[in-house]
Each structure stands twice: as C-alpha cells, then as structure tokens.
C-alpha positions in Angstrom: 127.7 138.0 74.1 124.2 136.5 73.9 122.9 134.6 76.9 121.5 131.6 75.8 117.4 130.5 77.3 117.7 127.6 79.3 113.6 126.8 79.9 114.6 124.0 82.1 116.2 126.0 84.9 114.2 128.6 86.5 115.4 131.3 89.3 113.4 131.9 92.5 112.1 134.6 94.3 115.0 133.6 96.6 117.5 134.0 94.0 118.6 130.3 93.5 118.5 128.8 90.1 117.4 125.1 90.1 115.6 122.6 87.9 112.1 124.1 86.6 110.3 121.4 87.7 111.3 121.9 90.9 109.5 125.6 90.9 106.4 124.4 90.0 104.8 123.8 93.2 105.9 124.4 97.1 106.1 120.7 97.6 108.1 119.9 94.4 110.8 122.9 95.7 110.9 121.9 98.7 111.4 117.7 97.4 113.9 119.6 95.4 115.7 121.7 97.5 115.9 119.1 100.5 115.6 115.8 99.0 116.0 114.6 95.1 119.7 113.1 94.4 120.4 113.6 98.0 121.9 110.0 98.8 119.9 108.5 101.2 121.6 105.2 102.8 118.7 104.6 105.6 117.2 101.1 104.5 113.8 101.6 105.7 113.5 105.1 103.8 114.8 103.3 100.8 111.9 100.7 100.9 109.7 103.7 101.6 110.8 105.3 98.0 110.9 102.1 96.6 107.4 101.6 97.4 105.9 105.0 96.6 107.5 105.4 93.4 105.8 101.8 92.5 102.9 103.4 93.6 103.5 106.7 91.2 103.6 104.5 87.8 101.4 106.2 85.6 100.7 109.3 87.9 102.6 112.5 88.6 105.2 112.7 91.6 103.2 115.1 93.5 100.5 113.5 93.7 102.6 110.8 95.5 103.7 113.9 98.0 100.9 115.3 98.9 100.2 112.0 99.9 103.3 110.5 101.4 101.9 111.4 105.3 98.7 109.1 104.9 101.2 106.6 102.7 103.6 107.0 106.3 100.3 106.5 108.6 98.5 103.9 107.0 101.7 101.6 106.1 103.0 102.3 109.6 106.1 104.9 108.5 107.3 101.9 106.1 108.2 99.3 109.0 109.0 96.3 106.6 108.4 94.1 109.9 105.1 95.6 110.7 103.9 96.3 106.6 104.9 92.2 106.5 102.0 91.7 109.2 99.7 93.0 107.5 96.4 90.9 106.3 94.1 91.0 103.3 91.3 92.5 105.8 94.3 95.4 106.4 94.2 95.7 101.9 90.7 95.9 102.1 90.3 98.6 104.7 93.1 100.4 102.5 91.3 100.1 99.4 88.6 102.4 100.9 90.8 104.8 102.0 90.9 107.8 99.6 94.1 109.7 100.9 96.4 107.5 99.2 96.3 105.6 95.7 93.9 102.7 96.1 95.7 100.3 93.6 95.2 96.0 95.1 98.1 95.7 93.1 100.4 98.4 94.3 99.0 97.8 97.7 99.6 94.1 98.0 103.2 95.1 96.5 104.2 97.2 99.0 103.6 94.0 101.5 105.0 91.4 99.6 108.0 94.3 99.3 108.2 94.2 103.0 108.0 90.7 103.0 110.7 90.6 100.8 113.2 92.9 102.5 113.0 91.0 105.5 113.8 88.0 103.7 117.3 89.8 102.3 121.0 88.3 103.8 122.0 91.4 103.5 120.6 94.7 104.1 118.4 96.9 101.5 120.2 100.0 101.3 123.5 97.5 100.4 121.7 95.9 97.6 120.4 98.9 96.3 123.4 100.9 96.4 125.4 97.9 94.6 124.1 99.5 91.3 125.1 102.9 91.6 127.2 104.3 88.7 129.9 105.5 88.9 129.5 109.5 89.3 128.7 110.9 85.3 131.5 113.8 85.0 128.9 116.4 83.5 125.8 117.4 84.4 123.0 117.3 81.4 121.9 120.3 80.4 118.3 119.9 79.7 115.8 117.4 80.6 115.7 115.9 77.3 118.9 114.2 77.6 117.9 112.8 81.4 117.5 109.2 80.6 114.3 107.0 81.6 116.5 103.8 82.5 119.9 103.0 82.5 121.9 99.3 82.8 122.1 99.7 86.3 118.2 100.2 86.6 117.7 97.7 84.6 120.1 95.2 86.3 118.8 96.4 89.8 115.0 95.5 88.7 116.2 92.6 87.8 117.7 91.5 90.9 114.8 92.8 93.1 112.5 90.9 90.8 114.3 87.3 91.5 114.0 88.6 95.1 110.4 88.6 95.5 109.7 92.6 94.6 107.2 94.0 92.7 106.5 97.3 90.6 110.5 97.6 90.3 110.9 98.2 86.9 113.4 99.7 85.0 112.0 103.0 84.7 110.8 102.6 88.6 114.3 101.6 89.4 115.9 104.8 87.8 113.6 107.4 89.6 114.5 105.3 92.9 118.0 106.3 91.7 117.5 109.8 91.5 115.2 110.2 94.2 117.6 108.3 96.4 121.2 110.1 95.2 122.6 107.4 93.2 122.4 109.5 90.6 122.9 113.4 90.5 120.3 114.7 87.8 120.2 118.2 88.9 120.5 120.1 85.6 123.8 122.3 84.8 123.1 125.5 86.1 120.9 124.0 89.0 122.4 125.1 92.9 121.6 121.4 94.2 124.2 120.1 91.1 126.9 118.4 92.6 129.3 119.1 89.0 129.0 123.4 88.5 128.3 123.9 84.6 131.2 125.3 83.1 
C-alpha cells in the first residue's frame, strides 16, 4: 500500500506530526503547540485576540506575535478598563511607536473595543462563545477545505458590530474562532486534533 503526501502536515524533529504551518517558525510552533483551537474562556484574553487579529488584517499572523509583548505593554496587557482611558495624545504617542502596527484605525479600534466591552450586560467571553458550532465530526484534511468564514462568524460580526466593535469582520471573526477553540482546525493527522484521522 502506497502512502499518500500530505504537504500540509509536517513531522518534527521531536517526532510529532502537526499542521505545516505550524513548523514554519519557532513562534508559529510554539502558537501551535500551546495555543491555536485551545478554548480560551478568559474574557480579557478574548478582547486581547479580538483586538490583535483586527490588527493582523492584511498582514501575516506572526508578525502579530512577534509583536504581541509591546501589543501587551503598550495597551496595558488588554485591560478594557484601562485601554477605555486612554486619550488621543495616548494614539498619538502609539502611532510613533514602531514595535507594534501603527494603524489610527486599528488603534482607535482597539479603544473603542474596550470601550465597548465594558459597555456589555453580559460578559465577553459569553457573547463570544454564543456562536460556537457545534463540534464538526471530521477533521479537514488539507488546508484548502479550512473555510475563511462561516454563519457563525458572520452572525457574531454582526452582533459585535451593533455593539460598538470594530475590525470584527467575518473573516476576523473566524480566526478569533480558531485562535480561541471554538473551532478545532487542526488538520487530520495533526497531534493537537481533537477528532484522530481515521
């Protein structure tokens, strides 16, 4: 029997097989390894991945990651109470700052995101979590059939939208999914799938 080439899975040096994106880069492996599709329930790390992945639109993950400590400094580890506080003067000192992404818009998002969170009756990790899917009952198999939004991503930046949030898109929304665990899109195959391929 042939073994068929899966390109999208890769096997470490440490003898684990796991998506091949997470092998491209120490930070990616470990984000992989430790992090991705792990459900996350704490609401202030939620409003921290809802932020940065705003801030990733139209740029590659890692270079969100290599720039999530100065993200956590500057914005004051995601504190929606104290990111609320902040002023214009606070943008403009950010703006000149060159260890995260200086985007007004995505900065001025990320307060008005805070702003919005504390304005919730009820908390953020419970009105995020509201669209999960239910659990898919296979893995996919290659990336190609990973979709970029789904109706839940699409209801859910809907919602945060009439809340007062901003850079949630659909496509935005989804990655918040997978980053967060409410969706498992660990390729069959990969050791962090939560359904083994068959």
């Amino acid at each position: 029997m042939s073994v068929i080439p899966r390109p999208d899975l890769v096997t470490g040096d440490d003898g684990l097989t796991r998506c091949a994106w997470g092998a491209t880069d120490p930070e990616y492996r470990r984000y992989h390894d430790e992090e991705w599709g792990t459900p996350l329930r704490d609401a202030q790390r939620l409003y921290e991945k809802l932020c940065l992945e705003g801030f990733q639109a139209g740029l590659s993950w890692i270079t969100i990651l290599r720039r999530r400590p100065a993200f956590r400094e500057l914005f004051h580890d995601f504190d929606p109470e104290r990111v609320a506080a902040m002023s214009e003067d606070d943008v403009e000192r950010l703006l000149n700052d060159a260890r995260i992404i200086r985007h007004r818009g995505k900065i001025e998002a990320t307060i008005q995101n805070a702003r919005a969170t504390l304005a919730l009756e009820q908390p953020l990790d419970e009105v995020l979590w509201s669209f999960a899917p239910q659990r898919r009952a296979e893995p996919f198999g290659a990336f190609r059939e990973v979709p970029a939004t789904t109706p839940e991503s699409t209801a859910m930046s809907k919602r945060l939208r009439s809340l007062g949030y901003r850079f949630v898109g659909p496509t935005t929304m989804y990655a918040l999914m997978q980053s967060s665990g409410m969706v498992d899109d660990h390729l069959a195959g990969c050791f962090r799938s939560s359904v083994r391929a068959a």
